[in-house]
N, C-alpha and C positions, 0 to 999 in steps of 0.2 A: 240262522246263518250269520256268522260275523261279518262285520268289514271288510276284514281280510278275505276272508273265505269267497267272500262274493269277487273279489278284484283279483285273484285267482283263478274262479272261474271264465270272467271275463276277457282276462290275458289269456288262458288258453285256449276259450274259445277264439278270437282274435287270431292266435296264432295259429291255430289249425285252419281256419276259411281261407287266411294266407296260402298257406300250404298246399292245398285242395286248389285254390284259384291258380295258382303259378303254375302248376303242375297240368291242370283241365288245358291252361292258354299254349304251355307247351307242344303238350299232346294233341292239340286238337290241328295247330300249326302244320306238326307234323305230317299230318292225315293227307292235306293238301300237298303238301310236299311229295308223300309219298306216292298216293295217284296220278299225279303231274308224270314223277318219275315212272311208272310201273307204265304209262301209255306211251309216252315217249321212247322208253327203252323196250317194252313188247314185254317186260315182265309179270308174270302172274304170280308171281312171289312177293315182288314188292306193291302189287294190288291186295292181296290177299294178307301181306303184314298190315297195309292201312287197314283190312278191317278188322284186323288183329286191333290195333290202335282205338278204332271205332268203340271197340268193346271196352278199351279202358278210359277213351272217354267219357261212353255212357255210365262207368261205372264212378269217371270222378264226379259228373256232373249229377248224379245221384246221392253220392257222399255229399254235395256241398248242398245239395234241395234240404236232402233229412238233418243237416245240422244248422242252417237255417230255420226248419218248421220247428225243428223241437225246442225251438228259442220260445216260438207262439206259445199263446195261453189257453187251456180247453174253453171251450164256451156253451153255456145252456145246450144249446142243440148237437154241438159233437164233444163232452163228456170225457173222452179219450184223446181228444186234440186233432192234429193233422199226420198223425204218425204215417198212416194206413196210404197215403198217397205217396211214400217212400217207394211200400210193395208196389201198387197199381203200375207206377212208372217201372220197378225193377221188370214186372210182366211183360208190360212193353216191350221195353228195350230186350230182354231175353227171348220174346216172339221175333223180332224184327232180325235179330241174330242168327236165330237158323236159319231165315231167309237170304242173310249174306253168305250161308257158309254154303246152302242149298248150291247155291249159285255159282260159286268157287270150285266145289264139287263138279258140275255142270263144266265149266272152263277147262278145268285139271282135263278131265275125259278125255275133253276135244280135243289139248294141247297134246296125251298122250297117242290118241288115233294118228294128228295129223302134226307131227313138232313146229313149232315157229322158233323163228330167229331171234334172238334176245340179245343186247348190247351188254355184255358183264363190265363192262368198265363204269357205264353213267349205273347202273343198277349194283353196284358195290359204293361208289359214291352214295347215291341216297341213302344205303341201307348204313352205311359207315354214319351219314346223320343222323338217323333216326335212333341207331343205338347209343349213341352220346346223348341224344335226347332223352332218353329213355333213361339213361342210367341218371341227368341231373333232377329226371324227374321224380325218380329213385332216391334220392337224396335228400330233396327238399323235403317229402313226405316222412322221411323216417327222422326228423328235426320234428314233427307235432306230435301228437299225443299218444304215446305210448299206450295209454287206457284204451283210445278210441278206437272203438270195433272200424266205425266205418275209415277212417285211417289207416287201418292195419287190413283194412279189404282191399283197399284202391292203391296200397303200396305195395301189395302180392298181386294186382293185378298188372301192374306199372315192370314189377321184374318178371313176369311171366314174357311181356310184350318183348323186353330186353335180351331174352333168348333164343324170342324167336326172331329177333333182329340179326342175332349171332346165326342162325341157321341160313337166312337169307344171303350174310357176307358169306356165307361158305359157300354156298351154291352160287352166287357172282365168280367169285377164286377161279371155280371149277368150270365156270361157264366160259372166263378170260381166257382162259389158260387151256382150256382141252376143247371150246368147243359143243360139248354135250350139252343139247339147249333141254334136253326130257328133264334134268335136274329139277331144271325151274319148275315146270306143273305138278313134280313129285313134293317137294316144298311146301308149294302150295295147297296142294291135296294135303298136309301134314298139318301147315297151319291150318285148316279150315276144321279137321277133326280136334285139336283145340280149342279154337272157338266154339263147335258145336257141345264140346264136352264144358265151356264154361254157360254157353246158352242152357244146355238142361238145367248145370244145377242152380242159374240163377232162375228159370221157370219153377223147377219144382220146390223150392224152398221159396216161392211168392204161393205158390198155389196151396202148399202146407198150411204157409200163416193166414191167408185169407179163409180157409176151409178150420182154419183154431187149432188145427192139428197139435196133438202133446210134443214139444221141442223133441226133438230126437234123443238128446242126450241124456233126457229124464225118463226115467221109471214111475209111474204110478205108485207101486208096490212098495218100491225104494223111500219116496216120499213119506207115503202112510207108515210104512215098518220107522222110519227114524222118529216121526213127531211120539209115533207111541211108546217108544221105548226110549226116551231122553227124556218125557215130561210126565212126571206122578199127575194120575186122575183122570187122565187122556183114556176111556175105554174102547173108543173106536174112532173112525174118520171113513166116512162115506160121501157119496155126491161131492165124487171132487172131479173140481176140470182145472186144466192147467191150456194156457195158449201164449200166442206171443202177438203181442199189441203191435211192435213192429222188429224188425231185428234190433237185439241188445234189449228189447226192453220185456219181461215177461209178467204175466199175470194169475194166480190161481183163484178160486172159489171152494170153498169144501164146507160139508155139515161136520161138526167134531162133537162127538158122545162124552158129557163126562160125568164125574160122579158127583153126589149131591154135595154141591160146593156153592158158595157165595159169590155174590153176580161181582166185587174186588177181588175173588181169584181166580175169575172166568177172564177179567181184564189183566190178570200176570200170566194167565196160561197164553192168551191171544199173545202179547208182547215176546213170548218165552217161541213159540211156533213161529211168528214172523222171522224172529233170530235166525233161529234153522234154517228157512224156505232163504233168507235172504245168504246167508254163510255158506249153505252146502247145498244148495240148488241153484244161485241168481237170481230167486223168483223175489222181485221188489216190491210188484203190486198183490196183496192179497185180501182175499174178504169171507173173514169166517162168522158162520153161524153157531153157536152152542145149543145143546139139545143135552135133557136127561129126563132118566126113567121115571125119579122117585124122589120129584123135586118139592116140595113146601112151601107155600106162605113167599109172601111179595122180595124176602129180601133174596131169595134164589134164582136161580136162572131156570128159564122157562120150560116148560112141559114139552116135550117132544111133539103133542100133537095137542 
């Protein structure tokens, strides 16, 4: 890596933990603000966008953990570094979520059986902050890194929240002005099936990578069909596994068959495969074995068995 290249890196890194921290201090501000408001005014709308907000907290304050660790350096005992406590905490934080929305759920019910009173004046104020908040947190975040997955996670989770800010100002409008307090726990029942819909898929997509589950996006089939048919002498590809070490970063293993060839073009076919895996799959980390049938004498590659 050049000079450059490394002071590139470092600027952007720089500028995105920026990015990620302004935007966590926003959101999180916000949180308080919100529940203050939502007890105060009897809103369960604006209780239930804080935990709307919660969720993008936990998602910024996740973004800035894993782009901190993956600064760290692997070491003798964990080989793979600290990627995997990105997942553990996404678990977390995605268990803990259906527990807020469980609960919101629970509210919604009651407020439908039995209506309470809700103030739409201070509960349009709050919610008119939070959506300026939202949008500058919107903002700041889509100024960092274009590349960066976890970036471009916690900026879709930032305008998700800013809509449902926009729902809440409606539902204040209609609270001021006509009265109908049912609005409010309809709202809220609405955002809470949101949050529950981003709790699944941050649990299921922690419990894929934790279990090494094949990315979704990838084919086995697909995989094996392109190495063999882009690289002469490639006869087969078996025992392959494919997982993801943490999001954005993936890993494969495979045995590759090839024909009696020299152990110098066992090492341009490996370089020739990584291309591939890295170009038309994302797969960066890979580790292949060569195997042949009717291989000779020290300067070949080794016996299959």
């Amino acid at each position: 890596m050049t000079h450059h290249d490394h002071s590139h890196n470092l600027t952007s890194y720089d500028t995105n933990k920026r990015a990620l921290l302004f935007a966590f201090l926003i959101t999180t501000s916000m949180i308080a603000v919100e529940v203050v408001g939502g007890i105060v005014s009897g809103s369960l709308a604006l209780l239930s966008d804080a935990g709307h907000m919660f969720t993008d907290s936990g998602a910024l304050a996740l973004a800035l953990f894993a782009l901190w660790f993956s600064r760290r350096p692997a070491t003798a005992e964990k080989t793979y570094g600290f990627y995997r406590l990105e997942i553990l905490s996404a678990l977390l934080n995605g268990s803990f979520l259906v527990l807020i929305a469980g609960y919101i759920f629970y509210q919604a019910i009651q407020r439908i059986i039995t209506p309470t009173p809700v103030e739409g004046g201070l509960m349009l104020v709050v919610a008119g902050i939070g959506l300026v908040a939202n949008l500058a947190s919107a903002f700041i975040l889509s100024r960092g890194g274009k590349e960066n997955l976890n970036i471009q996670g916690a900026l879709w989770h930032v305008i998700s929240d800013a809509l449902s800010s926009v729902g809440v100002i409606i539902g204040a409008i209609i609270i001021y002005f006509t009265g109908f307090y049912l609005v409010d726990p309809i709202i809220g029942f609405v955002i809470a099936i949101v949050i529950l819909r981003g709790a699944w898929k941050l649990v299921s997509e922690a419990v894929d990578i934790l279990l090494e589950a094949t990315p979704k996006d990838i084919k086995l089939e697909k995989v094996i069909e392109a190495i063999k048919k882009q690289i002469s002498g490639v006869r087969d590809v078996h025992d392959i596994h494919i997982w993801t070490i943490s999001s954005g970063l993936r890993a494969l293993s495979a045995h590759v068959l090839v024909d009696d060839i020299l152990v110098s073009d066992c090492s341009n076919v490996s370089k020739r495969i990584k291309e591939i895996l890295r170009q038309d799959f994302h797969i960066e980390h890979a580790t292949i074995e060569f195997e042949c049938e009717q291989c000779e004498g020290t300067i070949f590659c080794p016996r299959k068995k």
